[in-house]
N, C-alpha and C positions, 0 to 999 in steps of 0.2 A: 860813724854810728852804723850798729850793723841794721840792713834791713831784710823783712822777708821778703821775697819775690818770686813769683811762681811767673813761668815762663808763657806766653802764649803767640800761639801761630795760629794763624787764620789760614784756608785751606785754600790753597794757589793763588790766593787775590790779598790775602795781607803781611806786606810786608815788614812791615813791624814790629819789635815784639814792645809789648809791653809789662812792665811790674805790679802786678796784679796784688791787691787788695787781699788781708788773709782772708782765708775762706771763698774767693771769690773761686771758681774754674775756667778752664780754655773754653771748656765747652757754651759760658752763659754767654760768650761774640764772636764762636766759631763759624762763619759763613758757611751755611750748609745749601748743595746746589741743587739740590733736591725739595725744598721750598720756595713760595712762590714769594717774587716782590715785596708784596705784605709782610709774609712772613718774616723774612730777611729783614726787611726794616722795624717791628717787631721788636724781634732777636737783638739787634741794635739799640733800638730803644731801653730795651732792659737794662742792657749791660751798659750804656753809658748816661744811663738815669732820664727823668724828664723834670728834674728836681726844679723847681720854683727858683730865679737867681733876679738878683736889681742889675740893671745897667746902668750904665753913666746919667742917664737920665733922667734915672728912675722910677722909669719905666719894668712891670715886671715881665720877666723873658721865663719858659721853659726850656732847660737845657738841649735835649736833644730837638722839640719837633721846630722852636726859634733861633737854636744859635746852631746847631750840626745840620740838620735834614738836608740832604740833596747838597750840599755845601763842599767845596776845600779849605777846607779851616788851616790855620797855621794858631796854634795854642802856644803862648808864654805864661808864667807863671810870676806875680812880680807883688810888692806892697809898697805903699805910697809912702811911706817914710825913708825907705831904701833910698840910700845915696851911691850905690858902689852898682853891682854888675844889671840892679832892674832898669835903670838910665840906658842902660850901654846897651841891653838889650832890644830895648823899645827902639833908642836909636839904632841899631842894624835893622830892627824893621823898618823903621821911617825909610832907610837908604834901599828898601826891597818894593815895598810901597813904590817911592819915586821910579822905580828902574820896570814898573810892569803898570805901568801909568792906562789908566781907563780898564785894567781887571778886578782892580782893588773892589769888592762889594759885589760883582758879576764878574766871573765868578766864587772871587777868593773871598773870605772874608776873615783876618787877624780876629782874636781870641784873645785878651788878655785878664787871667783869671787871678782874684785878691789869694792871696796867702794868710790874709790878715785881715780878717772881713770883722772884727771888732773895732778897728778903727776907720777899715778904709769904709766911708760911702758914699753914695753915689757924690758927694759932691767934692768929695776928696779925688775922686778918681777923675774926675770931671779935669778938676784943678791939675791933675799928672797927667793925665793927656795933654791938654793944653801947654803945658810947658813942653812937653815932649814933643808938640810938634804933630801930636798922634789924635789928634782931636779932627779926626777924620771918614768922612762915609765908608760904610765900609770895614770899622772898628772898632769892635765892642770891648768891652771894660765891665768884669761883672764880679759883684759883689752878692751878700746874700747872709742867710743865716749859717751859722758856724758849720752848723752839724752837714747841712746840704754840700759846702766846699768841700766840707771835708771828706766826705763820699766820694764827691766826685773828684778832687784832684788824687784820694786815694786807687778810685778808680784807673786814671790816669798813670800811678805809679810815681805821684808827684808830692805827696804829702808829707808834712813833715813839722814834729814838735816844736822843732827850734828853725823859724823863721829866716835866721841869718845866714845857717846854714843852709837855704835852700837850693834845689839843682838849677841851673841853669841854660837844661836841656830844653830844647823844645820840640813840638808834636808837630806833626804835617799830614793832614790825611783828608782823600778823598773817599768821603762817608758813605755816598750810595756806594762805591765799589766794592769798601771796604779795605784801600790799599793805602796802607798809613808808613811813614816813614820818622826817623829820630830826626831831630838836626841839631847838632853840638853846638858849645855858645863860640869858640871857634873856627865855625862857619864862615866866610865872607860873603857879601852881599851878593855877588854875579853867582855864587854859586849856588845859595839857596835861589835866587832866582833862577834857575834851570832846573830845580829837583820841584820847584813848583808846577812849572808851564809843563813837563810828563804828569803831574798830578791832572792838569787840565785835560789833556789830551785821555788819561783815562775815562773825565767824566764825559768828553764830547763823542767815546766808543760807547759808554754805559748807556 
């Protein structure tokens, strides 16, 4: 399925690119170093929402200033009815989780965002963690209203009509810097756990 995607580059600090939302610009999360603090977070705020989301808990979170702010997030994208690659996902986190044992939560914190927020809720997610083994500090599981996912995994460059199809890329980025990385579901464990611990090292320069 063809998608649109408008390229963006953050200026010397994000490495990333991501699939931007139509209509969205480079310019609405372009780090400008000519603003102060605030502002840059801000700027951030904007562009990756503050959109109202349920946790596993449910508990309600704000996107950016409860689940990003000051954070290294590591984002997957999964629905709890999923039997094929959202399992195999969660477990290659599990096995990243175990391998950087006492950062999980300070400073990293896993992301794992519904696809399918008609079904999944908090106590569906609850139930998917749990089996997964990911029912753990440190890792949020967020569900919410349609329209808000859908913003923001469009934001993200992760959305998508048909569920089954979904990518099973995932996101890595340290949010105060601004220095986001892809990580392919190909990936193996030692290795995203090293493109992590540079993510860290950025936020203990920031």
């Amino acid at each position: 399925m063809a998608k649109r995607r408008t390229t963006l580059t953050l200026l010397t600090v994000l490495c990333m690119t991501l699939a931007l939302s139509p209509g969205a610009t480079p310019q609405a999360a372009t780090a400008d170093a000519t603003q102060s603090p605030a502002q840059q977070e801000q700027r951030a705020r904007d562009y990756f929402t503050n959109l109202e989301l349920i946790n596993q808990d449910g508990e309600t979170v704000r996107f950016f200033d409860d689940v990003l702010k000051d954070k290294v997030v590591v984002i997957s994208f999964i629905f709890t009815n999923c039997e094929g690659a959202c399992p195999l996902i969660t477990h290659k986190l599990t096995q990243v989780r175990d391998q950087m044992d006492g950062q999980i939560g300070d400073p990293i914190q896993f992301v794992s965002l519904s696809l399918d927020p008609k079904r999944d809720t908090p106590a569906a997610l609850k139930e998917f963690a749990r089996t997964q083994h990911a029912d753990h500090e440190g890792w949020v599981f967020l569900t919410g209203k349609p329209e808000h996912l859908k913003e923001i995994t469009s934001r993200l460059g992760q959305f998508t009509d048909d569920i089954e199809m979904h990518s099973t890329l995932m996101l890595a980025g340290n949010v105060k810097s601004a220095h986001w990385i892809k990580i392919p579901p190909q990936d193996q464990a030692p290795s995203i756990v090293e493109k992590l611990k540079l993510l860290v090292e950025d936020k203990d320069k920031s």
